[in-house]
N, CA, C and O of each residue as an XYZ file, in Angstrom:
732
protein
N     -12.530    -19.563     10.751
C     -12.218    -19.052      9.434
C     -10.965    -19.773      8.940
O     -10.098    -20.039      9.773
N     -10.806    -20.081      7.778
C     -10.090    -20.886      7.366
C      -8.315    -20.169      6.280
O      -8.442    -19.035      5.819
N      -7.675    -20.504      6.159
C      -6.356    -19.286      5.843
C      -6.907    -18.950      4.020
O      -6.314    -18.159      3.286
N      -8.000    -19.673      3.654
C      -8.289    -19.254      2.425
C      -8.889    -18.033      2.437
O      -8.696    -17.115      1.641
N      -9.762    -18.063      3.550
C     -11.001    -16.984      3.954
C     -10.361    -15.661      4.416
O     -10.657    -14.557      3.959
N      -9.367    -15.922      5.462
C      -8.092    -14.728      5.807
C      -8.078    -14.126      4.981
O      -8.487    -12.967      4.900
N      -7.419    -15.022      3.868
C      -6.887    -14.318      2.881
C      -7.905    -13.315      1.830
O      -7.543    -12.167      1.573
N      -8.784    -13.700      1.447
C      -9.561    -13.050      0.676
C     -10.581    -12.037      1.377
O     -11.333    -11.254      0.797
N     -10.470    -12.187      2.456
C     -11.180    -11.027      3.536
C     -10.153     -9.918      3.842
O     -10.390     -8.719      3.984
N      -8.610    -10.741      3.940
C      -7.493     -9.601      4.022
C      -7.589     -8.749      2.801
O      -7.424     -7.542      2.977
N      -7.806     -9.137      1.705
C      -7.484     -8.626      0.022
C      -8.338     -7.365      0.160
O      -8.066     -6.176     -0.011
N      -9.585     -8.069      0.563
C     -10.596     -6.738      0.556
C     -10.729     -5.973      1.098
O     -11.200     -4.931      0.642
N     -10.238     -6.186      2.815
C     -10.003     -4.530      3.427
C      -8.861     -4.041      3.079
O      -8.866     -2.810      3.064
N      -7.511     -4.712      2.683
C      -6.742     -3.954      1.913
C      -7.276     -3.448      0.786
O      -7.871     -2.371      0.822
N      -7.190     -3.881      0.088
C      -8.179     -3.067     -1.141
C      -9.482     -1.689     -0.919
O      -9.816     -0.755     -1.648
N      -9.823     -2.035      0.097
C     -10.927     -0.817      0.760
C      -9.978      0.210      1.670
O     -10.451      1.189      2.248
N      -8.752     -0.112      1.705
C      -8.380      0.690      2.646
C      -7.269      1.820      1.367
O      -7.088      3.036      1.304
N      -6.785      0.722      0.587
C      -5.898      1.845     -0.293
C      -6.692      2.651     -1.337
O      -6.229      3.639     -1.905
N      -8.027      2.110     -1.563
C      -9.196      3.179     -2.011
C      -9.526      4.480     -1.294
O      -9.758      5.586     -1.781
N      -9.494      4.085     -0.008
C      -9.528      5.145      1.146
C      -8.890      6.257      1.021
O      -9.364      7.393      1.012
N      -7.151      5.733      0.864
C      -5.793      6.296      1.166
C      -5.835      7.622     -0.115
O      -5.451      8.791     -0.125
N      -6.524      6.701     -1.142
C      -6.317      7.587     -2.365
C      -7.322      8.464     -2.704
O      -7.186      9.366     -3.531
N      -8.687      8.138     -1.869
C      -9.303      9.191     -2.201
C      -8.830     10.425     -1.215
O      -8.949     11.536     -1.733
N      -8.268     10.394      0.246
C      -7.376     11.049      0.879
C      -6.155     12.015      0.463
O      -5.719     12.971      1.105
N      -5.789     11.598     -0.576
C      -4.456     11.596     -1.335
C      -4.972     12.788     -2.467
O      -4.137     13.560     -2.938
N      -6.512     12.875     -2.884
C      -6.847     13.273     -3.939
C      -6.998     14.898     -3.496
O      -7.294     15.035     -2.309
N      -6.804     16.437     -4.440
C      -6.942     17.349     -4.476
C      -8.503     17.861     -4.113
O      -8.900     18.783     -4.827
N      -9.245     17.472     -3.297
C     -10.460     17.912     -3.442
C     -11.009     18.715     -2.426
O     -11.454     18.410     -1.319
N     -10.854     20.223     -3.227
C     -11.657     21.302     -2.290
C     -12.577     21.638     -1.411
O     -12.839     22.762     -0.981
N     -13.150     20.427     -1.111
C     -14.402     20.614     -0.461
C     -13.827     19.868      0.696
O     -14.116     20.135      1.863
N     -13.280     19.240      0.457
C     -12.591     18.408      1.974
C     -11.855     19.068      2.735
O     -10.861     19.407      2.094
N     -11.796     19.607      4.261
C     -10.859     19.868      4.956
C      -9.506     19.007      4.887
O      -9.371     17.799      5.080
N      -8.776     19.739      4.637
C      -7.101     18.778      5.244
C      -7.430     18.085      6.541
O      -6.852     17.000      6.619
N      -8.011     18.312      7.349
C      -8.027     17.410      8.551
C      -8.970     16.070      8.498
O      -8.718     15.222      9.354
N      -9.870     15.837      7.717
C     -10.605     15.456      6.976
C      -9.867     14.127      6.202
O      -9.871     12.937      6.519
N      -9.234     14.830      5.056
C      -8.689     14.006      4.319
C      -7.164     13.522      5.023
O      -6.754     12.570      4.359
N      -6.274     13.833      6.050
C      -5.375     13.207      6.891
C      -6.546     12.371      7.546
O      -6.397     11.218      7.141
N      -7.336     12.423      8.146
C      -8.487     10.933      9.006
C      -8.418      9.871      8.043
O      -7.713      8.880      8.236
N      -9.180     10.049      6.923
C      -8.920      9.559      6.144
C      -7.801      8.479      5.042
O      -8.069      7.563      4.264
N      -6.502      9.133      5.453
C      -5.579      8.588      4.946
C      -5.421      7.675      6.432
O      -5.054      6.501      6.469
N      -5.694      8.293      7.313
C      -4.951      7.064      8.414
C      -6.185      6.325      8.542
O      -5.919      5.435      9.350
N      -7.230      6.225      8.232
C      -8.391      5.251      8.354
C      -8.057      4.281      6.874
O      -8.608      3.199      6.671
N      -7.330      4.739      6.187
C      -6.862      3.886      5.363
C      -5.652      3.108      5.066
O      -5.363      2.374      4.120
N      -4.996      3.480      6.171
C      -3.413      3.051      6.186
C      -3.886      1.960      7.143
O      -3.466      0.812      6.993
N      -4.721      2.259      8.095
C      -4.822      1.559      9.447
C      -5.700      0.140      8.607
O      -5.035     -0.895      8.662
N      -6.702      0.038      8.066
C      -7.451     -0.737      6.999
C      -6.493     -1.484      5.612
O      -6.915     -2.409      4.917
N      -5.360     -0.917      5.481
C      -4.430     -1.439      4.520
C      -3.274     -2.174      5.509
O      -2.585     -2.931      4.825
N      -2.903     -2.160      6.811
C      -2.185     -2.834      7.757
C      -3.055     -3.671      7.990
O      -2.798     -4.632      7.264
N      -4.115     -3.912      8.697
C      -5.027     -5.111      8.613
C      -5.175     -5.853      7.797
O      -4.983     -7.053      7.995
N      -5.719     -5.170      6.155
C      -5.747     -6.561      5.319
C      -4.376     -7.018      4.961
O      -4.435     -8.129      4.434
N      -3.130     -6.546      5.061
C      -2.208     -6.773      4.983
C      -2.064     -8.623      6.069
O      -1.881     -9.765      5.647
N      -2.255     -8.095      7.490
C      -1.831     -8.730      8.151
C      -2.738     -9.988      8.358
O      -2.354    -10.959      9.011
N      -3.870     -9.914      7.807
C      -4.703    -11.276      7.378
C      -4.311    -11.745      6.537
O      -4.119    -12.923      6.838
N      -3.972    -11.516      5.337
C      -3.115    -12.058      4.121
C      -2.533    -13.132      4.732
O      -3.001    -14.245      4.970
N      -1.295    -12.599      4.992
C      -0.241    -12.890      5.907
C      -0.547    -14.126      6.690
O      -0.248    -15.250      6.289
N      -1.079    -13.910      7.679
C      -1.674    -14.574      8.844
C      -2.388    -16.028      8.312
O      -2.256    -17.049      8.986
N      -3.416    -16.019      6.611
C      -3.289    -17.142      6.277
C      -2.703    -17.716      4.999
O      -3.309    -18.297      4.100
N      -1.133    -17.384      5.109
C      -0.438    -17.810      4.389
C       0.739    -18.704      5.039
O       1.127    -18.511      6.192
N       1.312    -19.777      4.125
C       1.823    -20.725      4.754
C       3.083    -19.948      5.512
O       3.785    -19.061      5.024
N       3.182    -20.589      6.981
C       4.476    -19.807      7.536
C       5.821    -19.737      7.152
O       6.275    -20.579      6.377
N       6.443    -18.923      7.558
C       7.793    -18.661      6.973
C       8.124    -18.998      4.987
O       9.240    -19.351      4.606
N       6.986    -18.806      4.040
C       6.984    -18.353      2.759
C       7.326    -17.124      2.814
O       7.228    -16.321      3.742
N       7.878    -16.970      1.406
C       8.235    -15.551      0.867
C       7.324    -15.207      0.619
O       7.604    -14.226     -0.071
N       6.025    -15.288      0.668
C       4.621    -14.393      0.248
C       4.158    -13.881      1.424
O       3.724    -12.789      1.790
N       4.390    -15.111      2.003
C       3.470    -14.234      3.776
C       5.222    -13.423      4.534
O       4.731    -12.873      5.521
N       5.873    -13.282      4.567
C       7.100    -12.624      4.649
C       6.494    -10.837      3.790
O       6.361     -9.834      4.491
N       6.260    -10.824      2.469
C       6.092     -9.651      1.685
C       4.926     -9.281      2.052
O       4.603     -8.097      2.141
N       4.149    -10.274      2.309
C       2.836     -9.290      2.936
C       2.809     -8.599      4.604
O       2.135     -7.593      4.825
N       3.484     -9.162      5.518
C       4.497     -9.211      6.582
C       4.897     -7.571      6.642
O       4.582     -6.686      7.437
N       5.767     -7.581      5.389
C       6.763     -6.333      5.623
C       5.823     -5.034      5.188
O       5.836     -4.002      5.858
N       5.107     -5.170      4.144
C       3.704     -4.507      3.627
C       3.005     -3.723      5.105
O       2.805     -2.586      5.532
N       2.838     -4.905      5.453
C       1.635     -4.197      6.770
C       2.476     -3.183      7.673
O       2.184     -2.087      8.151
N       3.970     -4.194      7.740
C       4.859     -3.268      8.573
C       5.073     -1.466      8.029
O       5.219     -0.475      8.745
N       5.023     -1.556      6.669
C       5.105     -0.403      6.510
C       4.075      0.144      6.353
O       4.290      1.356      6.365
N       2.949     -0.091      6.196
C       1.752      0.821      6.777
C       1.821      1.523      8.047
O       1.984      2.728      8.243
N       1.658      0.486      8.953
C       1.928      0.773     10.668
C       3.247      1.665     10.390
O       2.925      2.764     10.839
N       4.304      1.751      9.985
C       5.614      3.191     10.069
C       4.538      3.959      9.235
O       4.414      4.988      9.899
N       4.051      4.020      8.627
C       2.996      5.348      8.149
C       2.265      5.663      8.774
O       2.413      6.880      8.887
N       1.290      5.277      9.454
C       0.691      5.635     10.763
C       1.322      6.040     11.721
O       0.950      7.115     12.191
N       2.362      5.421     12.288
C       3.161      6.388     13.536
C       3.941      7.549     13.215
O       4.449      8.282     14.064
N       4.066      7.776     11.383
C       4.374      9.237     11.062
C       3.112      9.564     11.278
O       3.014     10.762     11.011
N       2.046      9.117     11.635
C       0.766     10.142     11.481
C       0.266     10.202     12.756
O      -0.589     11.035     13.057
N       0.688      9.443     13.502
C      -0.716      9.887     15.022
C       0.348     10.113     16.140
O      -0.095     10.380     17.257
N       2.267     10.004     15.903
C       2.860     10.175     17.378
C       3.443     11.592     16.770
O       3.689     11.910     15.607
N       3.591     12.451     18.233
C       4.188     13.616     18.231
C       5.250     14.015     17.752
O       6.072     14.348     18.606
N       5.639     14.137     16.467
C       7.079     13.990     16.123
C       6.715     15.040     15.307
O       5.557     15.400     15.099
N       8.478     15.894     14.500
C       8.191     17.201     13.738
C       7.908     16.759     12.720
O       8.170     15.631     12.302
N       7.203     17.800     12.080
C       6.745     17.311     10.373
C       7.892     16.950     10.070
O       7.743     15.761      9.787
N       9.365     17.299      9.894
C       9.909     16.310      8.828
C      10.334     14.992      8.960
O      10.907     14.300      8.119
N       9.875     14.605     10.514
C      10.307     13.055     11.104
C       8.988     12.560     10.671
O       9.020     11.380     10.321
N       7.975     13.063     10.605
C       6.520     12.432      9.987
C       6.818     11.983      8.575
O       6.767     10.782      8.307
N       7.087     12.763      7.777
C       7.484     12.605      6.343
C       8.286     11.690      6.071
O       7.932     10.710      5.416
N       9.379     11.833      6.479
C      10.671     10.374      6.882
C       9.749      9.159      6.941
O       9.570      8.506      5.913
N       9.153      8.820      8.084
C       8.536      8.090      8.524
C       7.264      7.469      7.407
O       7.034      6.266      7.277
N       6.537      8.553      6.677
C       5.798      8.343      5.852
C       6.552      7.401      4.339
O       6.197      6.346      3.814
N       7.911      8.535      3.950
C       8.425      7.898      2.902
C       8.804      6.485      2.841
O       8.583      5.776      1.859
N       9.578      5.956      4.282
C      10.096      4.805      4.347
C       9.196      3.686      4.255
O       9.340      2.739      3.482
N       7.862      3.907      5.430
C       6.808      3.251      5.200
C       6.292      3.018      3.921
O       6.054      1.848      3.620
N       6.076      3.898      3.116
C       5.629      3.519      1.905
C       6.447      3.063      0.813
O       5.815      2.803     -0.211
N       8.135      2.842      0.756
C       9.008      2.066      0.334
C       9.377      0.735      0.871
O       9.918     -0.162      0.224
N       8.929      0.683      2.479
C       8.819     -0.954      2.654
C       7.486     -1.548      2.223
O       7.402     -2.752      1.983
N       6.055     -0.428      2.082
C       5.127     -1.177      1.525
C       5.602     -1.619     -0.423
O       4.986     -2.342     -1.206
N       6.625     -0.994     -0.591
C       6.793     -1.402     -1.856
C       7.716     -2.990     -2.118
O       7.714     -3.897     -2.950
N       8.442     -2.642     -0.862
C       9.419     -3.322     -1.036
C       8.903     -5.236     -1.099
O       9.185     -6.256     -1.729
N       7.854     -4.696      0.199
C       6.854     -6.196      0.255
C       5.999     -6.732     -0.523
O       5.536     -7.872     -0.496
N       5.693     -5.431     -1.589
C       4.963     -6.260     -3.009
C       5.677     -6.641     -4.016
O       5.248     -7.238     -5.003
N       7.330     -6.155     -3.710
C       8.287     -6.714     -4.625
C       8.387     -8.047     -4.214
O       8.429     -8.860     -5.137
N       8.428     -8.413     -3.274
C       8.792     -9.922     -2.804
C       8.013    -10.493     -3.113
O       8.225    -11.389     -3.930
N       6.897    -10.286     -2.679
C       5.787    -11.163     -3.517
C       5.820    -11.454     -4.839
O       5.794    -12.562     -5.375
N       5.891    -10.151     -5.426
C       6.143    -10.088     -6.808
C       7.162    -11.066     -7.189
O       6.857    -11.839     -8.097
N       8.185    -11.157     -6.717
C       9.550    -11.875     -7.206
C       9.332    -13.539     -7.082
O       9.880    -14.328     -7.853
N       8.308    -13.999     -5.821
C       7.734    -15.073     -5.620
C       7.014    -15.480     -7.248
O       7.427    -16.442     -7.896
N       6.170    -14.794     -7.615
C       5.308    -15.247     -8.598
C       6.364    -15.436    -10.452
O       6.171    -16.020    -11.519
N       7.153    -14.773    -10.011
C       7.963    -14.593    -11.370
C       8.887    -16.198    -11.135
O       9.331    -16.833    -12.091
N       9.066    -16.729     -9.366
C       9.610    -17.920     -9.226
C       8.864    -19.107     -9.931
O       9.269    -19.983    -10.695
N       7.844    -18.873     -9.495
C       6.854    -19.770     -9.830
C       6.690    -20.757    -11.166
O       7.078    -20.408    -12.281
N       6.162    -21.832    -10.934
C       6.095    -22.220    -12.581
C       5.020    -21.891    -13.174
O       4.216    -21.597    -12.289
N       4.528    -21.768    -14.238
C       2.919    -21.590    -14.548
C       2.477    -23.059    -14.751
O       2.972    -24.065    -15.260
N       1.261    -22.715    -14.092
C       0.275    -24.559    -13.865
C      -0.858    -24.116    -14.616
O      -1.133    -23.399    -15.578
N      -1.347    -24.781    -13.842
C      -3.742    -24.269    -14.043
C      -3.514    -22.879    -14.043
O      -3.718    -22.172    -15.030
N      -3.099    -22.473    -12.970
C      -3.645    -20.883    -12.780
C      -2.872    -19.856    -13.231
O      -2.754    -18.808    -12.597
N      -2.261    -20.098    -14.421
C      -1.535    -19.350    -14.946
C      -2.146    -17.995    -15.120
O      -1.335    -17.097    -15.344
N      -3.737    -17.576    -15.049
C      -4.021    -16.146    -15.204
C      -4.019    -15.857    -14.191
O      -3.613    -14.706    -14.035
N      -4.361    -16.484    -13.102
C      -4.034    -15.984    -11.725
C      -2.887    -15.451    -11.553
O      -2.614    -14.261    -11.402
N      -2.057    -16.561    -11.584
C      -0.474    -16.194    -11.481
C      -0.252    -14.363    -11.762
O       0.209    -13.454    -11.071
N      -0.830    -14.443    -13.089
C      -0.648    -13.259    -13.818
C      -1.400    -12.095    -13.246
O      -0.982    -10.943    -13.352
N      -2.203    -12.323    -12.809
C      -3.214    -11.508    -12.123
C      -2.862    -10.760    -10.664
O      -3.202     -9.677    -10.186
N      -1.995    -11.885    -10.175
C      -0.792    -11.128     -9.236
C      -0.060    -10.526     -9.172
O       0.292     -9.690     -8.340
N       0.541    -11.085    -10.662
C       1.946    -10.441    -10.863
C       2.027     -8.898    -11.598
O       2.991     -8.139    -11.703
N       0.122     -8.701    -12.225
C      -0.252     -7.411    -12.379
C      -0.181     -6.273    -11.059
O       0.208     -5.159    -10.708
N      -0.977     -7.677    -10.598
C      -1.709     -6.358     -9.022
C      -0.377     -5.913     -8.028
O      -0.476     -4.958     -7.257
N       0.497     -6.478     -8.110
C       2.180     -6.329     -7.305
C       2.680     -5.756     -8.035
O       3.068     -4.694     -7.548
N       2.929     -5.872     -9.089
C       3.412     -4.659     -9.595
C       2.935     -3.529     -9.695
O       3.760     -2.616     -9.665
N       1.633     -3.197     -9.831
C       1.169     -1.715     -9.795
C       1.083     -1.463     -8.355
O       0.467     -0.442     -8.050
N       1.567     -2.171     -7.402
C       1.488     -1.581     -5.868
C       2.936     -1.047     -5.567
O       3.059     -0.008     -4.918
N       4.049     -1.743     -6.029
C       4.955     -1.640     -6.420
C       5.172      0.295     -6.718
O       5.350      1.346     -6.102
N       5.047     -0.097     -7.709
C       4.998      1.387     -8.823
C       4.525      2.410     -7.899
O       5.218      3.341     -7.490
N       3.033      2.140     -7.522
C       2.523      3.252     -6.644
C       3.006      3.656     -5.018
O       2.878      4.627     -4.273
N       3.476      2.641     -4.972
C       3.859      3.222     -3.274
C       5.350      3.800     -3.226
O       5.934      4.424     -2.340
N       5.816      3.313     -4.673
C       7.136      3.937     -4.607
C       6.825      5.651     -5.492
O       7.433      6.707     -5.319
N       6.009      5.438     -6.149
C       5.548      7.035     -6.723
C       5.110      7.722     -5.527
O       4.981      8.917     -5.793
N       4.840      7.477     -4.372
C       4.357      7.969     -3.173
C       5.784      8.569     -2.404
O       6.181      9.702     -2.131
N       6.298      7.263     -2.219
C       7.647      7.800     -1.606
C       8.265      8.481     -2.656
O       9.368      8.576     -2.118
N       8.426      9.077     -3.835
C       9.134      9.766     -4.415
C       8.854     11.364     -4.372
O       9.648     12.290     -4.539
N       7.078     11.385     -4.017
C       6.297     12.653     -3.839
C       6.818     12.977     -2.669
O       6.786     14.174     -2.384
N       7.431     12.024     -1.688
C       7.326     12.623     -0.352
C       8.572     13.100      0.483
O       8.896     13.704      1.505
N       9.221     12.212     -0.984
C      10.793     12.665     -0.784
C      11.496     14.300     -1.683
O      12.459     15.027     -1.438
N      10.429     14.309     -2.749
C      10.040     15.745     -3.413
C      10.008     16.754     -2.410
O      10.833     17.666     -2.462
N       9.293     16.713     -1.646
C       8.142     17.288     -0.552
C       9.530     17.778      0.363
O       9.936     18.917      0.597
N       9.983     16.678      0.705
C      10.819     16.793      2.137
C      12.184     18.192      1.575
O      12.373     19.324      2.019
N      12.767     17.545      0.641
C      13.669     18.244      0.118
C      13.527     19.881     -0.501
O      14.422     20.691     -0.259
N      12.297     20.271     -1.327
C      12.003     21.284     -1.794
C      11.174     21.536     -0.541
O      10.044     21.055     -0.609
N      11.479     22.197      0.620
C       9.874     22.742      1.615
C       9.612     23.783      1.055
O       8.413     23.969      1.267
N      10.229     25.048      0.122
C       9.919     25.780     -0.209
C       8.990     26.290     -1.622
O       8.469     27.295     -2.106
N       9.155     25.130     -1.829
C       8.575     25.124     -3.626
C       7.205     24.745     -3.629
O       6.802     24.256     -2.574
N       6.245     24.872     -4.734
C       5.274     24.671     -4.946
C       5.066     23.188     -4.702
O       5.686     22.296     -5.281
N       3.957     22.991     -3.618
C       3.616     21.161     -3.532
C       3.182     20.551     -4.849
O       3.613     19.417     -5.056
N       2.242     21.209     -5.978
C       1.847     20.263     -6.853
C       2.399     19.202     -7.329
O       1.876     18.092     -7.241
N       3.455     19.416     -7.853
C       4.616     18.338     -8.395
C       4.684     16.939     -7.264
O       4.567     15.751     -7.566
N       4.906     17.523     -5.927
C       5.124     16.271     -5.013
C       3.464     15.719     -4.574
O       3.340     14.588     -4.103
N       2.473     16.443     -4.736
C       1.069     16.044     -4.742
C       0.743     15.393     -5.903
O      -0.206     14.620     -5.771
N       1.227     15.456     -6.999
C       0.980     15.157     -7.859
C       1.435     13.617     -8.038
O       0.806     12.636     -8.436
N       2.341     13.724     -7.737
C       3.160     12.497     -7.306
C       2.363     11.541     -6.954
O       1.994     10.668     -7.739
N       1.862     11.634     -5.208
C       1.014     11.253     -4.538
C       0.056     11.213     -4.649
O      -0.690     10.968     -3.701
N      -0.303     11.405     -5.685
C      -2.024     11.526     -5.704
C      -1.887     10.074     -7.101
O      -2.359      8.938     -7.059
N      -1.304     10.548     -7.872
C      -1.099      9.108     -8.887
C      -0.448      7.725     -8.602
O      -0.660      6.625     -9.113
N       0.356      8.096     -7.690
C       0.797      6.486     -6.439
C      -0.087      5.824     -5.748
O      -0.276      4.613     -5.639
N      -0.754      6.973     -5.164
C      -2.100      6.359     -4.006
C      -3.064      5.407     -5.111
O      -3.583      4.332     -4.812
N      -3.184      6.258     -6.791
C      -4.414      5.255     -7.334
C      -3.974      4.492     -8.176
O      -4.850      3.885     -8.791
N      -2.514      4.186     -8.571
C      -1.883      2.846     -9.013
C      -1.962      1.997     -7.976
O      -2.437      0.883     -8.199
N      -1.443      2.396     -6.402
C      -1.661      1.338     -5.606
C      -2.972      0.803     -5.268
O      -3.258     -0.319     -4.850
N      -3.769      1.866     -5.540
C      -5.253      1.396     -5.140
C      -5.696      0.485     -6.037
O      -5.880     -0.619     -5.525
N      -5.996      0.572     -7.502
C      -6.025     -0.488     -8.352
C      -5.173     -1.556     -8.783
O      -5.476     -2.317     -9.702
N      -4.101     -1.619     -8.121
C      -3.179     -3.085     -7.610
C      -3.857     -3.170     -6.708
O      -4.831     -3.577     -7.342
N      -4.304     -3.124     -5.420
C      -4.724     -3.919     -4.659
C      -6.475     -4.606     -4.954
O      -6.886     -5.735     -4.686
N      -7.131     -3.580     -5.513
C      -8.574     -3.923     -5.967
C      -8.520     -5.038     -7.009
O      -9.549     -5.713     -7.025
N      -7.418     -5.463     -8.036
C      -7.840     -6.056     -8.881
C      -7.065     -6.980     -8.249
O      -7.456     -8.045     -8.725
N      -6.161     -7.228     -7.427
C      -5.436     -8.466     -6.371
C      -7.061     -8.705     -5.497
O      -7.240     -9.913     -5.338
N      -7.817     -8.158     -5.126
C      -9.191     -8.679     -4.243
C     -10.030     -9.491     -5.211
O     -10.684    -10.427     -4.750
N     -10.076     -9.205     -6.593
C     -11.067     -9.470     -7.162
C     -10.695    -11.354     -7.092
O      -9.581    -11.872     -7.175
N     -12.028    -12.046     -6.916
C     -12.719    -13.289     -6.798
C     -11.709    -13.721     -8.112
O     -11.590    -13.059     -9.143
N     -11.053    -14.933     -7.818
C     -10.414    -15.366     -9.616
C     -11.223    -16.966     -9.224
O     -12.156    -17.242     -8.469
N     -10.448    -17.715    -10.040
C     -11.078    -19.096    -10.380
C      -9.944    -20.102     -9.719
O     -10.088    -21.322     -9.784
């Protein structure tokens, strides 16, 4: 497989995995909570992978494969808030940070493309600099729900679900329209 192929095979299980995360993320009654936590970690675990194919065929030591790098890294800290024995509020910790270094790594990227000059692929360009930024936005609307969450334990969750539930599907459609086939 070739680092072009990585890459666009990474896009898409990332992209299938933060679809995952967010339908996980979503209010829906019919789903057990235990259910929709599988779920979120079958999608965190699927958003660290395509992360780390990205990555893997991107030129070494770039600031793109670096942001996709730190991305995956913070998936994987979201997962070990989710599957090691620790108290809910070291899970949450663990969750928030993770999902502020997944932000932090679509900023870099992001900041890469704003380096850039525009050539041929100037809609591409742009097409990145869409899909990073709405991953951006959403994973930090995530960590803001979860930092809601941590601080109020006593208050009504909607507000910090609410949060999270509109982060999970900004990030999800940054990463789906970053998969989509360009020219």
């Amino acid at each position: 497989m070739d680092n072009q192929q990585k890459q666009q095979i990474g896009g898409v299980i990332q992209a299938i995995g933060t679809v995952i995360s967010a339908i996980a993320n979503t209010p829906i009654s019919v789903l057990s909570d235990q259910f929709q936590e599988d779920l979120d970690l079958i999608g965190n675990v699927l958003q660290a992978t395509g992360n780390g194919l990205i990555a893997d065929g991107q030129i070494p030591f770039s600031l793109k494969r670096i942001g996709n790098e730190v991305q995956a890294i913070g998936n994987t800290t979201v997962i070990a808030g989710m599957v090691l024995p620790l108290e809910d509020d070291t899970s949450q910790v663990l969750n928030i940070k993770g999902n502020l270094l997944q932000a932090f790594g679509a900023g870099v990227v992001l900041g890469v493309e704003f380096e850039n000059e525009l050539g041929d692929s100037a809609s591409n360009q742009g097409i990145t600099i869409i899909s990073n930024l709405l991953q951006v936005a959403g994973n930090s609307l995530q960590a803001l729900g979860g930092k809601y969450e941590l601080d109020h334990p006593n208050e009504d969750k909607s507000y910090s679900e609410s949060l999270i539930f509109a982060g999970s599907w900004i990030q999800a459609v940054g990463a789906v329209i970053s998969a989509l086939p360009r020219q």
